[in-house]
CHARMM internal coordinates of N, CA and C (Angstrom, degrees):
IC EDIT
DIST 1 N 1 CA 1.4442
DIST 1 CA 1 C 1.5347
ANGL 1 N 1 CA 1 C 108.34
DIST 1 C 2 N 1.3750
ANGL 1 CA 1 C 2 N 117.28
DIHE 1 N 1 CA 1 C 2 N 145.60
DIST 2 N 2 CA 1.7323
ANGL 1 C 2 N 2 CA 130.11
DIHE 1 CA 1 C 2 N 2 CA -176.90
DIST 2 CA 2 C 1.5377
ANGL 2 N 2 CA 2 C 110.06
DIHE 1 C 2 N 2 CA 2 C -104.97
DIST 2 C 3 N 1.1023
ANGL 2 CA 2 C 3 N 125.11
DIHE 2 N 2 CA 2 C 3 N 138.81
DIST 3 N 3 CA 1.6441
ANGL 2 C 3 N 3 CA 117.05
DIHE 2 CA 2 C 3 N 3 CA 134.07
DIST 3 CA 3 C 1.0212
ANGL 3 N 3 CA 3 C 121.11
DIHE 2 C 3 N 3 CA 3 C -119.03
DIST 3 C 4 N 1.3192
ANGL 3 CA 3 C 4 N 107.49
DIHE 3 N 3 CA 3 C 4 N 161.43
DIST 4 N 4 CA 1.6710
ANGL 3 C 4 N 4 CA 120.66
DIHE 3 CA 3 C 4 N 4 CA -164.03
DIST 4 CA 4 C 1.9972
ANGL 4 N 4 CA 4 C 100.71
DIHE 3 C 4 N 4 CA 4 C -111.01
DIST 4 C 5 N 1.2637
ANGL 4 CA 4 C 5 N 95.11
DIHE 4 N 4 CA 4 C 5 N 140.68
DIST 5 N 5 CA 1.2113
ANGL 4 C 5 N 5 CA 105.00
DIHE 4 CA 4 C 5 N 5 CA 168.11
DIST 5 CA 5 C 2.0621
ANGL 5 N 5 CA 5 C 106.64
DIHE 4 C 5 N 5 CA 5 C -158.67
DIST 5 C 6 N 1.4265
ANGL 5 CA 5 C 6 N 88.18
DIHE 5 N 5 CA 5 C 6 N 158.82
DIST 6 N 6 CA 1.1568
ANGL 5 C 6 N 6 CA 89.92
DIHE 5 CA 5 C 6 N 6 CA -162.40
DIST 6 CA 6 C 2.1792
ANGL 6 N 6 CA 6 C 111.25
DIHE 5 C 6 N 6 CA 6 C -138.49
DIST 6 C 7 N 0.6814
ANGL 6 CA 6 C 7 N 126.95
DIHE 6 N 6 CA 6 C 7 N 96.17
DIST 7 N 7 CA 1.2781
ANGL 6 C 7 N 7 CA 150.37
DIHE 6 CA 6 C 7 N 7 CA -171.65
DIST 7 CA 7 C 1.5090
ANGL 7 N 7 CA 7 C 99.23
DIHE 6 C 7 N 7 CA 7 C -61.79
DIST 7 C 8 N 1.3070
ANGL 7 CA 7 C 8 N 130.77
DIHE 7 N 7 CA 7 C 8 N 130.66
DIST 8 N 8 CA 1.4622
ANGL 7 C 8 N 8 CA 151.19
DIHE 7 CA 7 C 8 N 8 CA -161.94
DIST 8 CA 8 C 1.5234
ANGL 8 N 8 CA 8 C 121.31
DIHE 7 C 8 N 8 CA 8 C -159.38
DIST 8 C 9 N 1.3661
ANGL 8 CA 8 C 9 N 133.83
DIHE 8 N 8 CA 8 C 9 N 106.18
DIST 9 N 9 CA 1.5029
ANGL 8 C 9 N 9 CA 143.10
DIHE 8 CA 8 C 9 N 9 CA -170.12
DIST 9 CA 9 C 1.7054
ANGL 9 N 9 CA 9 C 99.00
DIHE 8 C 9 N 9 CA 9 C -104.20
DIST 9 C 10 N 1.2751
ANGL 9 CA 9 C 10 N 105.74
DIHE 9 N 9 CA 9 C 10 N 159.35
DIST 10 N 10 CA 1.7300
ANGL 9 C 10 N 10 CA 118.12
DIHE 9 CA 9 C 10 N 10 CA -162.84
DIST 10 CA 10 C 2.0143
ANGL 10 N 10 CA 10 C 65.07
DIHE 9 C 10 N 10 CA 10 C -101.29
DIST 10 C 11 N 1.5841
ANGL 10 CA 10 C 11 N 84.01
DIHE 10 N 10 CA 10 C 11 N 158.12
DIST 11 N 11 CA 1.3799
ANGL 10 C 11 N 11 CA 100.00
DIHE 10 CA 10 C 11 N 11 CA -172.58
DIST 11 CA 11 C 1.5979
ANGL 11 N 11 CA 11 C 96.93
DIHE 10 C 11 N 11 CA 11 C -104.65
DIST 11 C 12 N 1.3374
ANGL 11 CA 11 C 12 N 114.21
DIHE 11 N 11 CA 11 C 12 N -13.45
DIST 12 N 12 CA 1.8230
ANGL 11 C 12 N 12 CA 119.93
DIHE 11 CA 11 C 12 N 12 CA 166.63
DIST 12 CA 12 C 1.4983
ANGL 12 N 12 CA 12 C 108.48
DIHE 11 C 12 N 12 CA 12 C -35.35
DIST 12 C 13 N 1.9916
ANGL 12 CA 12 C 13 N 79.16
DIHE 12 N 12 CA 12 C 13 N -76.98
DIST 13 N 13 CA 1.4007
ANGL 12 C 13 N 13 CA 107.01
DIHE 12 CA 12 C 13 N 13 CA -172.23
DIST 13 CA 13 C 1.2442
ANGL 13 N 13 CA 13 C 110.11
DIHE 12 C 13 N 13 CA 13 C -128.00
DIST 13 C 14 N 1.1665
ANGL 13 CA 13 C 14 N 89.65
DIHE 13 N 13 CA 13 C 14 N 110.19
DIST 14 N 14 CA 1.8759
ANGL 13 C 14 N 14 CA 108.30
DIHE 13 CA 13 C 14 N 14 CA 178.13
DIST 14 CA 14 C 1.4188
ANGL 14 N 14 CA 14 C 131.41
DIHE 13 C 14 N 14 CA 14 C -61.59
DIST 14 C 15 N 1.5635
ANGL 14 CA 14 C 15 N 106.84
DIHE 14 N 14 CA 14 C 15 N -8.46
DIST 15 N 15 CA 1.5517
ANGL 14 C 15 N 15 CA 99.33
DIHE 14 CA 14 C 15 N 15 CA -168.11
DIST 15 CA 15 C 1.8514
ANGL 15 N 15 CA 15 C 84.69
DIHE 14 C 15 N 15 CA 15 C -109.33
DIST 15 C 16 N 1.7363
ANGL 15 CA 15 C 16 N 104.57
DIHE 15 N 15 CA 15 C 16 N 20.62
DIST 16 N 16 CA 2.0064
ANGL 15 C 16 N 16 CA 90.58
DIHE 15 CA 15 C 16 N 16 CA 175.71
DIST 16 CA 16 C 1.8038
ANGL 16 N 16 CA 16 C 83.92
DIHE 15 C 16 N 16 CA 16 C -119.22
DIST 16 C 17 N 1.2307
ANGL 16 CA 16 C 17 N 97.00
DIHE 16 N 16 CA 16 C 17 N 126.74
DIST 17 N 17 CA 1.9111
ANGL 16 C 17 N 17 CA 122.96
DIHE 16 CA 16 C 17 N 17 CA 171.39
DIST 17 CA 17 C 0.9549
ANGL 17 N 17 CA 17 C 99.78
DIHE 16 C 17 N 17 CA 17 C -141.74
DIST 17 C 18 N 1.3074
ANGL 17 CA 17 C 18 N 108.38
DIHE 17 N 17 CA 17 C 18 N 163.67
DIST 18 N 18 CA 1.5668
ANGL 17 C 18 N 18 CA 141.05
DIHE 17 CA 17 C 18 N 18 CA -130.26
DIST 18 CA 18 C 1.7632
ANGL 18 N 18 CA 18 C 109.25
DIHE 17 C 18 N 18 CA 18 C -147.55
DIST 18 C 19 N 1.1847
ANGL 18 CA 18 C 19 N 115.48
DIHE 18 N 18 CA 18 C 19 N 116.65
DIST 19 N 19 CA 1.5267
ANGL 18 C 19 N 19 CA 94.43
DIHE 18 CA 18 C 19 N 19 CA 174.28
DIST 19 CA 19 C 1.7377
ANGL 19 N 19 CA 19 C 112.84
DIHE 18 C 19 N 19 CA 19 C -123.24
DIST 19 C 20 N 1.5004
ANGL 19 CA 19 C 20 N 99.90
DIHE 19 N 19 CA 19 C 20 N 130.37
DIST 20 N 20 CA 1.4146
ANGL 19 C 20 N 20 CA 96.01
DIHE 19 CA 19 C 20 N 20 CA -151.57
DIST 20 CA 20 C 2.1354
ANGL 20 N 20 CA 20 C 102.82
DIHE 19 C 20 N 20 CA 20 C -120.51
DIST 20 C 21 N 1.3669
ANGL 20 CA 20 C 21 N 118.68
DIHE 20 N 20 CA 20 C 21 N 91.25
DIST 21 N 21 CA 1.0531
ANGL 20 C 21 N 21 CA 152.56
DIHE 20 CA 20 C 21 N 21 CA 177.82
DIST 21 CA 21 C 1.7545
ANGL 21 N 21 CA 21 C 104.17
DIHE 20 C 21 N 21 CA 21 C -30.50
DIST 21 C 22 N 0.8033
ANGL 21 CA 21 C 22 N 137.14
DIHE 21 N 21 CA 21 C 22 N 140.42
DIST 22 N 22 CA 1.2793
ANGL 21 C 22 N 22 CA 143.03
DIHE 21 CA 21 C 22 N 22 CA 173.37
DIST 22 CA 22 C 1.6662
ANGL 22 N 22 CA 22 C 115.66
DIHE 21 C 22 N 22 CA 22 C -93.30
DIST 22 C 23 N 1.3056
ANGL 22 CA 22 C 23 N 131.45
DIHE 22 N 22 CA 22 C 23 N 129.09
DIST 23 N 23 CA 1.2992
ANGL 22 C 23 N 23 CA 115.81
DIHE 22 CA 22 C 23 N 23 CA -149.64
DIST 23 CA 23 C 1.6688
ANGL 23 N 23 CA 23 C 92.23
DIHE 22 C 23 N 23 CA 23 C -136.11
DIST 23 C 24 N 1.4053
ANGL 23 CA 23 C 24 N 121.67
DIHE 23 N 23 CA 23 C 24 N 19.25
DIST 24 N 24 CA 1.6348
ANGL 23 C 24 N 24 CA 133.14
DIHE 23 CA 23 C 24 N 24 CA -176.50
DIST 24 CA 24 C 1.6111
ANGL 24 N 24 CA 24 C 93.28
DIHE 23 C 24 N 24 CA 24 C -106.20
DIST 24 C 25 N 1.6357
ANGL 24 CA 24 C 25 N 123.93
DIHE 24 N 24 CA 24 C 25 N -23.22
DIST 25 N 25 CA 1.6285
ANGL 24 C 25 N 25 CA 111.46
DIHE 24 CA 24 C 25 N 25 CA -161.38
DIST 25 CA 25 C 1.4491
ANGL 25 N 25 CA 25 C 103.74
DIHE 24 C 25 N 25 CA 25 C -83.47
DIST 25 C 26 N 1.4851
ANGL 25 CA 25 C 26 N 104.07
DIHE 25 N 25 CA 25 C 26 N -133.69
DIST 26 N 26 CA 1.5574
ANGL 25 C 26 N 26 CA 120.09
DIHE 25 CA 25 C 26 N 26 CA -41.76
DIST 26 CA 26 C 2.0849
ANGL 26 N 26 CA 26 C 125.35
DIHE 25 C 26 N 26 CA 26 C -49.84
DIST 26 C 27 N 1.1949
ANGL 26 CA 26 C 27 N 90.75
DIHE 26 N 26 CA 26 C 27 N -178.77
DIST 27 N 27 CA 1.4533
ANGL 26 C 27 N 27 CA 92.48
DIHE 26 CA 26 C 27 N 27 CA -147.71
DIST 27 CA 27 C 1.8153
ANGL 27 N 27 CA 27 C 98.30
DIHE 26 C 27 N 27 CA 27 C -130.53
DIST 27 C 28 N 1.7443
ANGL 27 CA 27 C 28 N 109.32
DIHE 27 N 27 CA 27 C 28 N 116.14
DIST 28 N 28 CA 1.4019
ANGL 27 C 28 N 28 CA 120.15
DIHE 27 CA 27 C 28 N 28 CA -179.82
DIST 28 CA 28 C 1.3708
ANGL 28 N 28 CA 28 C 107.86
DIHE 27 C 28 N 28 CA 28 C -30.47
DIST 28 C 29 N 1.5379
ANGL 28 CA 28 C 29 N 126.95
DIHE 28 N 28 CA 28 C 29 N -55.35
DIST 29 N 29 CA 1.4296
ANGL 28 C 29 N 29 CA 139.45
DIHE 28 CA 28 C 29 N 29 CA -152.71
DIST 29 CA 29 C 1.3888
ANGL 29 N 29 CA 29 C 117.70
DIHE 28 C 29 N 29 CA 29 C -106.93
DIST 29 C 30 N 0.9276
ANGL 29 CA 29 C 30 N 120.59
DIHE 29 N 29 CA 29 C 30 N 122.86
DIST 30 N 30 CA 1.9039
ANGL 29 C 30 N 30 CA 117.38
DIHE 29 CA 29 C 30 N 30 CA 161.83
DIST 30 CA 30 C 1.5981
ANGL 30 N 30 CA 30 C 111.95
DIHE 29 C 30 N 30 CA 30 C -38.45
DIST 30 C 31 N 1.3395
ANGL 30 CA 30 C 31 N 101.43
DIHE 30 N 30 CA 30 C 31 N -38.81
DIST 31 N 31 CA 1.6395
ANGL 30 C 31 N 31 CA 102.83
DIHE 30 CA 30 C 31 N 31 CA 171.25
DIST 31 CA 31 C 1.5370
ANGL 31 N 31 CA 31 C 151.51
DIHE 30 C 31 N 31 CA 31 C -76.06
DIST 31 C 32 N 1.6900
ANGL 31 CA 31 C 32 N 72.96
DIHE 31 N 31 CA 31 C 32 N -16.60
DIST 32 N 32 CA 1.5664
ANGL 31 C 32 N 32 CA 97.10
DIHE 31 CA 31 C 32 N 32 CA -176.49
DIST 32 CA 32 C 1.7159
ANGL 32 N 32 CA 32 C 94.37
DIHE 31 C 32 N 32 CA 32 C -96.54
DIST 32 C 33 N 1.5123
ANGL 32 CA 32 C 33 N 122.07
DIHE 32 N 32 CA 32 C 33 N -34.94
DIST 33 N 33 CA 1.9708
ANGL 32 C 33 N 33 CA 118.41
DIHE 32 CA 32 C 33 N 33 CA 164.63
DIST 33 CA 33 C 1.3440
ANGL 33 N 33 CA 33 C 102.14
DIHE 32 C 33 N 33 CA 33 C -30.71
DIST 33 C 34 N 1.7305
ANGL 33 CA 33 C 34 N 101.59
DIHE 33 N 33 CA 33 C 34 N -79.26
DIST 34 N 34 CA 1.2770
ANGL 33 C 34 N 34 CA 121.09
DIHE 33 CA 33 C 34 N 34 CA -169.96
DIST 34 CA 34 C 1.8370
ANGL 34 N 34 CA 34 C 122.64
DIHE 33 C 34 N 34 CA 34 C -36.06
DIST 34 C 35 N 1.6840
ANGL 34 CA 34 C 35 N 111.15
DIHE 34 N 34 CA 34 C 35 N -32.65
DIST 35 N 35 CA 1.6191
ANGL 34 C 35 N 35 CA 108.90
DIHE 34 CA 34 C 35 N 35 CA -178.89
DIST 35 CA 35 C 1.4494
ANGL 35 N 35 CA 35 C 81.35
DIHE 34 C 35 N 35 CA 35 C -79.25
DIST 35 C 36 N 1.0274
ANGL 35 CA 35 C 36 N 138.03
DIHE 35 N 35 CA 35 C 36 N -37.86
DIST 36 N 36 CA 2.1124
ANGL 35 C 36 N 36 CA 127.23
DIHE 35 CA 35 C 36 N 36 CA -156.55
DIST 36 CA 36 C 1.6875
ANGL 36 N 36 CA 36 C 87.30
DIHE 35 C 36 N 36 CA 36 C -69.62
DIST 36 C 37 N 0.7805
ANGL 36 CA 36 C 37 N 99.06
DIHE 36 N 36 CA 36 C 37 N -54.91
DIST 37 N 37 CA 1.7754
ANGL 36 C 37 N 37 CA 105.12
DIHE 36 CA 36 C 37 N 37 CA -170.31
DIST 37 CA 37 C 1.6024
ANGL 37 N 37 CA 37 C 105.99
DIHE 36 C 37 N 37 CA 37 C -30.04
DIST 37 C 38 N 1.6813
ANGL 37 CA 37 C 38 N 101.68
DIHE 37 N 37 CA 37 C 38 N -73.38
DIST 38 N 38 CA 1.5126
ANGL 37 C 38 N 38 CA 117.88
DIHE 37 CA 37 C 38 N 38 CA 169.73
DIST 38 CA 38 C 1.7696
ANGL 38 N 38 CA 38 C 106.64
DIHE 37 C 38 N 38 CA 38 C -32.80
DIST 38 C 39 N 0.9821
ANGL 38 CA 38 C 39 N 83.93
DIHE 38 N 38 CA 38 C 39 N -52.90
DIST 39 N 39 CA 2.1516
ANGL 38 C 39 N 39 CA 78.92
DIHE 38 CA 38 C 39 N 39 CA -169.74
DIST 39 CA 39 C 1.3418
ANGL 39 N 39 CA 39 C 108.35
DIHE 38 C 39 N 39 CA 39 C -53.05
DIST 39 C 40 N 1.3307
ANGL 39 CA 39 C 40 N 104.34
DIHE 39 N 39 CA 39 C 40 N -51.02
DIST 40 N 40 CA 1.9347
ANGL 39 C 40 N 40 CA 117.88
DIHE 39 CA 39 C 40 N 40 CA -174.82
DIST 40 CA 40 C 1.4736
ANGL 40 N 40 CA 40 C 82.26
DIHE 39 C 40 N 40 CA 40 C -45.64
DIST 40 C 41 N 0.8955
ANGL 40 CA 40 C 41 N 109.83
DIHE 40 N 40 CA 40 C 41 N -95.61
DIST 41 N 41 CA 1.8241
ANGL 40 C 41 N 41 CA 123.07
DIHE 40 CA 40 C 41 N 41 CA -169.17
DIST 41 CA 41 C 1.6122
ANGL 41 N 41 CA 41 C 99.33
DIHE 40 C 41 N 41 CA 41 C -5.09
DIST 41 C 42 N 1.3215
ANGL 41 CA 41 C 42 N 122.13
DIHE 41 N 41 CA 41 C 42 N -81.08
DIST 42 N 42 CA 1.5389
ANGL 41 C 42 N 42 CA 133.86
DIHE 41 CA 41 C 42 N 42 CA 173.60
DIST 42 CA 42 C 1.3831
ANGL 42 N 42 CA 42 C 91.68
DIHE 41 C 42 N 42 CA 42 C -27.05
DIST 42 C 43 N 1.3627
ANGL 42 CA 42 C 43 N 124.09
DIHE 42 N 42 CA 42 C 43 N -87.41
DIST 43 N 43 CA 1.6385
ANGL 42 C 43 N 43 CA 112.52
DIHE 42 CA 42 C 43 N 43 CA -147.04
DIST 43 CA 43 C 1.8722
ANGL 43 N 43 CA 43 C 103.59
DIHE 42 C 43 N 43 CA 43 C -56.92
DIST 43 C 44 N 1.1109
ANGL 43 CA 43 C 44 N 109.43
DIHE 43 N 43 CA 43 C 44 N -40.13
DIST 44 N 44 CA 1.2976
ANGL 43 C 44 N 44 CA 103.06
DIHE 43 CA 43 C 44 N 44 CA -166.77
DIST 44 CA 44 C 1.6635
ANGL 44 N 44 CA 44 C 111.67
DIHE 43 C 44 N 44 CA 44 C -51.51
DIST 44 C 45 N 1.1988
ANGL 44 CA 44 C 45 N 108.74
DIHE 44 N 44 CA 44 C 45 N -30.97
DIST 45 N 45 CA 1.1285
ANGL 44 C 45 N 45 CA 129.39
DIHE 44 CA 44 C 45 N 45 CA -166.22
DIST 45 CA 45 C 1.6737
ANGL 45 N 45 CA 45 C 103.71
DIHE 44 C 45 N 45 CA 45 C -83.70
DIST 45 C 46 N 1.1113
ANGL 45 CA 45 C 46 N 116.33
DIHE 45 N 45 CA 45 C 46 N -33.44
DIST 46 N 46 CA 1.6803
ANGL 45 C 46 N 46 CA 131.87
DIHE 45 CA 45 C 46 N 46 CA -179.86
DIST 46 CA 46 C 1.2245
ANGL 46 N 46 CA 46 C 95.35
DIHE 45 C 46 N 46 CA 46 C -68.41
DIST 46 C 47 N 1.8643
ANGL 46 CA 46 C 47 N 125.38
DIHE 46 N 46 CA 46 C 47 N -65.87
DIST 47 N 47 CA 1.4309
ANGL 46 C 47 N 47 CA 149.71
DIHE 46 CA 46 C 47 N 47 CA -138.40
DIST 47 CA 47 C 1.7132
ANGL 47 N 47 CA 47 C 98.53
DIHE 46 C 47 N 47 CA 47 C -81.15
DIST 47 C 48 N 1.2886
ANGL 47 CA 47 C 48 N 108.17
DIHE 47 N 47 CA 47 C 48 N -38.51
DIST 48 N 48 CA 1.6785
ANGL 47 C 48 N 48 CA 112.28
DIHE 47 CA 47 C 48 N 48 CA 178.46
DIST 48 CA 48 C 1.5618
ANGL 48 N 48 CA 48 C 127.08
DIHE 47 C 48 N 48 CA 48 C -111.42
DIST 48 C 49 N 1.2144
ANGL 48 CA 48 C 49 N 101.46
DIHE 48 N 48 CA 48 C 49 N -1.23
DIST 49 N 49 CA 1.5957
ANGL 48 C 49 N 49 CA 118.72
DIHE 48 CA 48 C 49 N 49 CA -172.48
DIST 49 CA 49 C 1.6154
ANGL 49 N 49 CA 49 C 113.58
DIHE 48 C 49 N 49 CA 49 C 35.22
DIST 49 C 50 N 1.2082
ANGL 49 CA 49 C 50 N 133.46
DIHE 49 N 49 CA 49 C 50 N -97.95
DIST 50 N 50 CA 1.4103
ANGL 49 C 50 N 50 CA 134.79
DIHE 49 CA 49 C 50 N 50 CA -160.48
DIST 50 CA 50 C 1.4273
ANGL 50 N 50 CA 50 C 104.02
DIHE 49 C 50 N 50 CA 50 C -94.69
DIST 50 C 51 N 1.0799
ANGL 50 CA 50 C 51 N 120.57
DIHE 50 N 50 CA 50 C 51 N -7.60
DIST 51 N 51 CA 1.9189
ANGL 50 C 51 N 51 CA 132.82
DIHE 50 CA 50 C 51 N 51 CA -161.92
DIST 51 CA 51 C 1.2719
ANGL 51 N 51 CA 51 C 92.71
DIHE 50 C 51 N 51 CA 51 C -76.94
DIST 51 C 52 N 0.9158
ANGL 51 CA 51 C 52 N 121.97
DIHE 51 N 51 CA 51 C 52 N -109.45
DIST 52 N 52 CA 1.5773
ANGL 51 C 52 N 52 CA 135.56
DIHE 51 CA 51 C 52 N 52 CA 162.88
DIST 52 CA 52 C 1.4725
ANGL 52 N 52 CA 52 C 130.12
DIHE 51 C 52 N 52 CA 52 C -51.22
DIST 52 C 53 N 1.3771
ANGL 52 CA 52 C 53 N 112.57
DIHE 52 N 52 CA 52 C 53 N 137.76
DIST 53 N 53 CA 1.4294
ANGL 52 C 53 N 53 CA 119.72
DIHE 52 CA 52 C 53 N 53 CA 167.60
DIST 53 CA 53 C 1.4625
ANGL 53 N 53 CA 53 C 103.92
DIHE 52 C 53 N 53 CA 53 C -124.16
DIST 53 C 54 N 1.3887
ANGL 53 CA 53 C 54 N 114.34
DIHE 53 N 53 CA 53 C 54 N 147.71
DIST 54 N 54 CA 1.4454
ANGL 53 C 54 N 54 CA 131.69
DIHE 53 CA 53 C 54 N 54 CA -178.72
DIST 54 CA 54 C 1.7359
ANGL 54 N 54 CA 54 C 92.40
DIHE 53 C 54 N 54 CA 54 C -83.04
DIST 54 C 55 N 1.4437
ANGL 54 CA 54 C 55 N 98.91
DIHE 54 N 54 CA 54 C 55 N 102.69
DIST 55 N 55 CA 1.9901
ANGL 54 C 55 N 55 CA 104.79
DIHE 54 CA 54 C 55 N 55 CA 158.28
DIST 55 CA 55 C 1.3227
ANGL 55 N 55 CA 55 C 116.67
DIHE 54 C 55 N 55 CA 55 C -69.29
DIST 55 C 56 N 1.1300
ANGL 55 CA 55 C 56 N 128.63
DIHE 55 N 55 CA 55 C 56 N -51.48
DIST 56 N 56 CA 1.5138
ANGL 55 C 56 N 56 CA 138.27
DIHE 55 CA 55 C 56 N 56 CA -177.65
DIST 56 CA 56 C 1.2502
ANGL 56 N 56 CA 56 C 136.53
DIHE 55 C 56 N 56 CA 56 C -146.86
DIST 56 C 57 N 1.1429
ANGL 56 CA 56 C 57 N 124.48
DIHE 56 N 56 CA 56 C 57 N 156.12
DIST 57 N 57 CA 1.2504
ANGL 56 C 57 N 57 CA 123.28
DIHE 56 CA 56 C 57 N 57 CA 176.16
DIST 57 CA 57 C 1.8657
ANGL 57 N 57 CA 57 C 132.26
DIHE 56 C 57 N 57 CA 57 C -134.54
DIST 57 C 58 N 0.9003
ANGL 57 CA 57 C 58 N 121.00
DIHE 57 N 57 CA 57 C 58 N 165.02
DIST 58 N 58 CA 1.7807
ANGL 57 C 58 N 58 CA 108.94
DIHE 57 CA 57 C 58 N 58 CA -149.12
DIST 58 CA 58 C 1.8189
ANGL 58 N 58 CA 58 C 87.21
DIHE 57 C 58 N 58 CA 58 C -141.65
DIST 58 C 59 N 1.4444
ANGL 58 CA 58 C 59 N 104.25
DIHE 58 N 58 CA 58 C 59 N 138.14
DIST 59 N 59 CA 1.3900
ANGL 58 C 59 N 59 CA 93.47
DIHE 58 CA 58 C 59 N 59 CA 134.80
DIST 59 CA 59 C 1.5470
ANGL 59 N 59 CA 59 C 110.55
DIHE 58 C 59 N 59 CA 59 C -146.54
DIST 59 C 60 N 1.6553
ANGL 59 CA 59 C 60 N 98.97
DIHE 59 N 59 CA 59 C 60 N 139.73
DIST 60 N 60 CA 1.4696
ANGL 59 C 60 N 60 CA 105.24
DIHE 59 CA 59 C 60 N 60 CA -159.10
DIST 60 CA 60 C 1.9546
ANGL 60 N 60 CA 60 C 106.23
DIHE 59 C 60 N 60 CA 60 C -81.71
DIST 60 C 61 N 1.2009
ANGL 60 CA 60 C 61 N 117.47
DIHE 60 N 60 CA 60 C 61 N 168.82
DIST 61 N 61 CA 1.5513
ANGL 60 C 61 N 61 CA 105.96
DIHE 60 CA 60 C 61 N 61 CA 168.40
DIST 61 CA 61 C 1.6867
ANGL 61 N 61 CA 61 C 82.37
DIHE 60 C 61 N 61 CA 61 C -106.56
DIST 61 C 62 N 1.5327
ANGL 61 CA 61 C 62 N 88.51
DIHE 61 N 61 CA 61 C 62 N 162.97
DIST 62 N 62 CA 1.7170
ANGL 61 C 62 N 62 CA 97.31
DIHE 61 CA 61 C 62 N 62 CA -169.97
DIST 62 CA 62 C 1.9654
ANGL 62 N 62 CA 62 C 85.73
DIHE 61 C 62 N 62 CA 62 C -107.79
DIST 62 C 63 N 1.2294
ANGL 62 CA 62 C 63 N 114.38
DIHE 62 N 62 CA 62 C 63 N 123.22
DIST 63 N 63 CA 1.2440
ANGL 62 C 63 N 63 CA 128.53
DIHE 62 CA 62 C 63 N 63 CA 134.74
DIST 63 CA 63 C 1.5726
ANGL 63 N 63 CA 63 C 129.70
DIHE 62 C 63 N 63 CA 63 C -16.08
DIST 63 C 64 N 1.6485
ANGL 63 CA 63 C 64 N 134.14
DIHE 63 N 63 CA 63 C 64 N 105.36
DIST 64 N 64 CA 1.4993
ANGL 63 C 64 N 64 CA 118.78
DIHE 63 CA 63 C 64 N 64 CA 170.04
DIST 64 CA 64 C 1.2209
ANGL 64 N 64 CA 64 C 97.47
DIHE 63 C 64 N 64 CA 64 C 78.72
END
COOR INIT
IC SEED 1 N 1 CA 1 C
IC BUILD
């Protein structure tokens, strides 16, 4: 199993990021993290327009 998370910096001030958890997973596939990931990215990007940009994105394997 995956979770997705996705890491986001204010484009003001760059050294303030944001880490914003995915709350639809976890997710059978590395591939199927990775499309949730992409979406996060989109909304964040929809939800804050010029404020924030999504720097990165992760998806973790869950342990047990």
């Amino acid at each position: 199993m995956f979770e997705a998370m996705v890491l986001a910096c204010s484009l003001i001030e760059p050294t303030d990021c944001w880490e914003f958890q995915d709350t639809l997973g976890p997710y059978s596939t590395s591939k199927q993290c990775y499309a949730r990931a992409l979406e996060m990215t989109a909304h964040i990007k929809e939800n804050f327009g010029s404020e924030m940009s999504p720097a990165k994105y992760v998806c973790d394997e869950l342990k047990g």
